[in-house]
C-alpha positions as CSV (number, residue, x, y, z in Angstrom):
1,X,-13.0,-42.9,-10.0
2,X,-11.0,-41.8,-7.1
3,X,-12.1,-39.5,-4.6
4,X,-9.6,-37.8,-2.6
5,X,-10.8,-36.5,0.8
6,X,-9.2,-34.9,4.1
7,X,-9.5,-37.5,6.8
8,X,-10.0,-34.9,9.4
9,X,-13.0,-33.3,10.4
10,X,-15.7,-32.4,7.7
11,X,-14.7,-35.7,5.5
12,X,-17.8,-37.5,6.3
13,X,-20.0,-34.2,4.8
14,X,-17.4,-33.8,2.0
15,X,-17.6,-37.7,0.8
16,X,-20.8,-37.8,0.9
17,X,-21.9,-34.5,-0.9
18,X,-19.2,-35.9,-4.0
19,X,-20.1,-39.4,-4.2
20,X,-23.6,-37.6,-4.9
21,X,-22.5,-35.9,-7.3
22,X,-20.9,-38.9,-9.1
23,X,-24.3,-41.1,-8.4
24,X,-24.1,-44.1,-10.9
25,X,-20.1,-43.9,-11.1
26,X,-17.9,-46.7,-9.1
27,X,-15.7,-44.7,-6.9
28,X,-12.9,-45.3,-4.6
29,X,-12.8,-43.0,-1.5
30,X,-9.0,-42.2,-0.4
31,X,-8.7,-40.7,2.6
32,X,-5.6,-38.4,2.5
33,X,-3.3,-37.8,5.5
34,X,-5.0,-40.3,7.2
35,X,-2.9,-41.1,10.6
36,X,-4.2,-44.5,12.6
37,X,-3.6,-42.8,16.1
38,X,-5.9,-40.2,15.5
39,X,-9.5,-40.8,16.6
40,X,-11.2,-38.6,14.0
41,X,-9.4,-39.9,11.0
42,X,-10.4,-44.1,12.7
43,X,-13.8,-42.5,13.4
44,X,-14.2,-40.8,10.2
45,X,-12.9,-44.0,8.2
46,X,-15.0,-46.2,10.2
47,X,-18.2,-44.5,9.7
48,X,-17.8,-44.2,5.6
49,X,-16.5,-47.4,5.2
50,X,-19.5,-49.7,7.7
51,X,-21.8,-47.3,7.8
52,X,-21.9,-45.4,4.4
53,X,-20.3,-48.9,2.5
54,X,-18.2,-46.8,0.3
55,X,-15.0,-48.3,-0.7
56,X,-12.3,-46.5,0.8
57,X,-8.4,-46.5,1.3
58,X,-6.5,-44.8,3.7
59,X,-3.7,-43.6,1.5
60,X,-1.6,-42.7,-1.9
61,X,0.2,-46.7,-1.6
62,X,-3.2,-48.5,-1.1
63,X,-4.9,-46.3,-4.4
64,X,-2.4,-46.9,-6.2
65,X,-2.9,-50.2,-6.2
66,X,-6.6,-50.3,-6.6
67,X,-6.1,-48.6,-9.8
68,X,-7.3,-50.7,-12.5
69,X,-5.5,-50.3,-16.2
């Protein structure tokens, strides 16, 4: 499953809530938006992804190819 999130402030709260919610359920997280210069979206991104383990892209080009058929 992909899970589209803001990168921005409240992602962390929102990922976590849904990939909850989806317990049991391989998910991709795709951070939307997400802009490398911005310290929020690298902060956010950092946190889910070595703190939280979650999988996680950082856009529409990188889920698209983690899309499996």
């Amino acid at each position: 499953m992909l899970l589209v999130s803001g990168a921005g402030l409240g992602a962390i709260n929102a990922v976590r809530m849904s990939v909850d919610a989806f317990a049991g359920v391989p998910i991709v997280v795709v951070l939307n938006g997400y802009d490398e210069d911005d310290k929020v979206h690298t902060g956010n991104r950092g946190w889910l992804r070595d703190r939280d383990g979650y999988d996680l892209v950082t856009g529409p080009e990188t889920a698209a190819a983690r899309i499996v058929l």
